[in-house]
N, C-alpha and C positions, 0 to 999 in steps of 0.2 A: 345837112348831109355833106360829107366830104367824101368825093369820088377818088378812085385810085388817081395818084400824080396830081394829087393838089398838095402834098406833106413830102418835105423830107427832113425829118426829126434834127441828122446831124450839123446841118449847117448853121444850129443855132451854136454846136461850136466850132462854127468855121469850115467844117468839112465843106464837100462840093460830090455828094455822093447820085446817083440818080434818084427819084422818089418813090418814096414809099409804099410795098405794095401792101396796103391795107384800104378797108372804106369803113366809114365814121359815120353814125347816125349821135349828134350831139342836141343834149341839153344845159339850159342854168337855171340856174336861181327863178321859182316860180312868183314871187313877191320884189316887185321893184321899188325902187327908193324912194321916187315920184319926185326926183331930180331930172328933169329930160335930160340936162346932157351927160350927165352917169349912169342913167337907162339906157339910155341909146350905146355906149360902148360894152357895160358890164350884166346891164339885166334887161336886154333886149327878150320880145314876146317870144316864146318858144313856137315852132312849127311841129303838127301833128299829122302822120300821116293818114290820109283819109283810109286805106288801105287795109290800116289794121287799125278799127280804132278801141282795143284792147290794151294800147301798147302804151297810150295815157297813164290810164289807173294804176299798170303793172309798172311805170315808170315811176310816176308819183312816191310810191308805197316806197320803191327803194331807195329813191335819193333822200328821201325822211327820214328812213333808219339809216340812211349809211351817215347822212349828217349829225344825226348823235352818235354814232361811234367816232366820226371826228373828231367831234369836241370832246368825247371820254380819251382818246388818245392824246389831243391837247392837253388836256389834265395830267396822262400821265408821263408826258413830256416834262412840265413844268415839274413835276414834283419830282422828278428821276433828276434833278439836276439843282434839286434844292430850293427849287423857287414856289411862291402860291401856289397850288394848282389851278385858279384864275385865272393866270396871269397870259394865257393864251388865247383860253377862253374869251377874257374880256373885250379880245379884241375881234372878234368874231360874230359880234348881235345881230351883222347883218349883211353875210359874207358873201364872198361871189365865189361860185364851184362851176368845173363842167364833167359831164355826167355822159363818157364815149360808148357807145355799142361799137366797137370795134371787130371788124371780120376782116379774117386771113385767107384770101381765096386759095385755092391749089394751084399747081403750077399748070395743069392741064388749063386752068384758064386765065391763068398771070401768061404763061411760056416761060422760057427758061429767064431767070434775075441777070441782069445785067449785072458785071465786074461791079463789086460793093454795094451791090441794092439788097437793102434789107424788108421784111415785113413793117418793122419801125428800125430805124438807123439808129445808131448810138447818142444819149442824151440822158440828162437829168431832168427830171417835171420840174413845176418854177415855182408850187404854193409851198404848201407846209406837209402835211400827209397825201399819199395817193391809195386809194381801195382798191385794191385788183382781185376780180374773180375770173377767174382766167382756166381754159384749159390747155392739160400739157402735150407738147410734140415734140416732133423731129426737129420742126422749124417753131420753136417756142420761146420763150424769154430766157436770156442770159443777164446776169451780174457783173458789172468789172468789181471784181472781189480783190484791193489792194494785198500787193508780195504774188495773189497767184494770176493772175488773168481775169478771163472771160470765163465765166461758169453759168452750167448749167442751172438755173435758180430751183430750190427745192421746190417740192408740190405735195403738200398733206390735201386730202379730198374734204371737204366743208370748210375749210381755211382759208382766210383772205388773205393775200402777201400784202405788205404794207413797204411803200417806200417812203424814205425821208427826202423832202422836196430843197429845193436851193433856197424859198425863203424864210422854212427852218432854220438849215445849215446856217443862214447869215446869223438868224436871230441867238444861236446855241454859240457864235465867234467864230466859227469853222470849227469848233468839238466836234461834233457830229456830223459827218460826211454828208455830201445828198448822193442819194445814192445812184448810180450811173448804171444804165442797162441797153438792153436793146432783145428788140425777136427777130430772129434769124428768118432768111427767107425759105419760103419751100424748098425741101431737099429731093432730091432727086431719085431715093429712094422710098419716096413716100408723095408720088406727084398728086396724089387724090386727096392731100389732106388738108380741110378744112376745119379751123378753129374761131371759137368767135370769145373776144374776152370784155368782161364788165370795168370798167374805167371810171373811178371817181376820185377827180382831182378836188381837193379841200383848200382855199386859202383862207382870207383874212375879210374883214373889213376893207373896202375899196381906199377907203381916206387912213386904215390904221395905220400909226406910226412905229414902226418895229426896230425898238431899240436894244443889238447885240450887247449878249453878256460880256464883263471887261473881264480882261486878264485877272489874275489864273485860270480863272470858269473858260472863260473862252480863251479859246487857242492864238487869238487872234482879234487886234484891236481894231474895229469897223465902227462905220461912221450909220448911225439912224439911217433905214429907208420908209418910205411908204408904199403901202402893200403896189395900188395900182398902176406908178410907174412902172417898178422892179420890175410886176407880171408883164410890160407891154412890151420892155425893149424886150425882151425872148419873144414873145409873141409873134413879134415883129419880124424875128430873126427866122 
């Protein structure tokens, strides 16, 4: 669980915004490597709340299916750019994800946002895809959609939005943008509204070695990272 003011998304780039008003019930990876010390950081035992204990099974069931549409988006990653469709996949047999139930309280029980406090402050996710089933508001997800700004992100109803994460983007040479958003805080013409959105971040193999496409393909000549540093120093941040 992540209580309000334990998050503030921006400062991993740099910002210095107040923290986040949102709270996080977080899952991983229900199979550990049986490495102790890369369990203990990446596939640490999941806690269940005794409260509801419906929210198991119902949890289970979706991080399953959202894990293969991962890896079908991996697929069509790689092959949208000329490569295996493998070749993402392969490095993914035994990934680390986390899986946010994320709520947006209202302002009647945030109170009014402090100068640049957001619900999530501006940032990019740090795997490869992100799953959002999310719904839409006043105070909802924006896009920085490069030439225009901050937009409002569209919303078709049964539709997952899909972001591309930073350690795509390295892997693609910077071709492919990670894409940069944020959810705005409760507005003040809508102080009652509460939102709650589905969050599954998908990376890699903790040990995979992710080697960017060279020029031409990629935009940009980068040096091999491995998945679980990359993800820590953001983590970190």
């Amino acid at each position: 669980m992540a209580a309000p003011g334990v998050e503030a998304n921006d400062r991993v780039e740099g910002g210095d915004s107040p923290p986040d008003l949102k709270e996080s019930f977080a899952v991983g990876p229900f199979a550990p490597t049986g490495d102790p010390d890369v369990d203990a950081v990446w596939f640490p035992p999941n806690v269940w709340p005794e409260q509801v204990p419906a929210l198991r099974e119902a949890v289970t069931a979706y991080c399953t299916a959202m894990t293969r549409v991962a890896g079908a988006l991996l697929e069509l990653c790689a092959g949208a750019l000329g490569q295996e469709p493998s070749t993402l996949r392969d490095l993914a047999t035994h990934p680390t994800w986390t899986f946010n139930i994320n709520r947006y309280p209202p302002m009647t029980e945030t109170g009014t946002p402090l100068p640049g406090q957001f619900r999530i402050g501006p940032h990019t996710d740090f795997g490869t895809v992100t799953l959002l089933e999310r719904e839409p508001g006043a105070g909802g997800l924006q896009v920085d959609v490069e030439g225009h700004g901050w937009t409002d992100a569209p919303y078709t109803p049964g539709a997952l939005t899909v972001n591309v994460g930073d350690l795509l983007a390295h892997w693609t040479g910077h071709r492919w943008r990670a894409g940069r958003h944020r959810v705005l805080p409760p507005q003040t013409h809508a102080p009652t509204e509460d939102l709650v959105s589905l969050v599954f971040f998908f990376e890699l193999d903790h040990d995979a070695v992710v080697t960017p496409l060279a020029p031409p393909l990629g935009r940009t000549a980068l040096e091999p990272v491995v998945s679980a540093p990359f993800l820590r120093e953001r983590l970190d941040a």
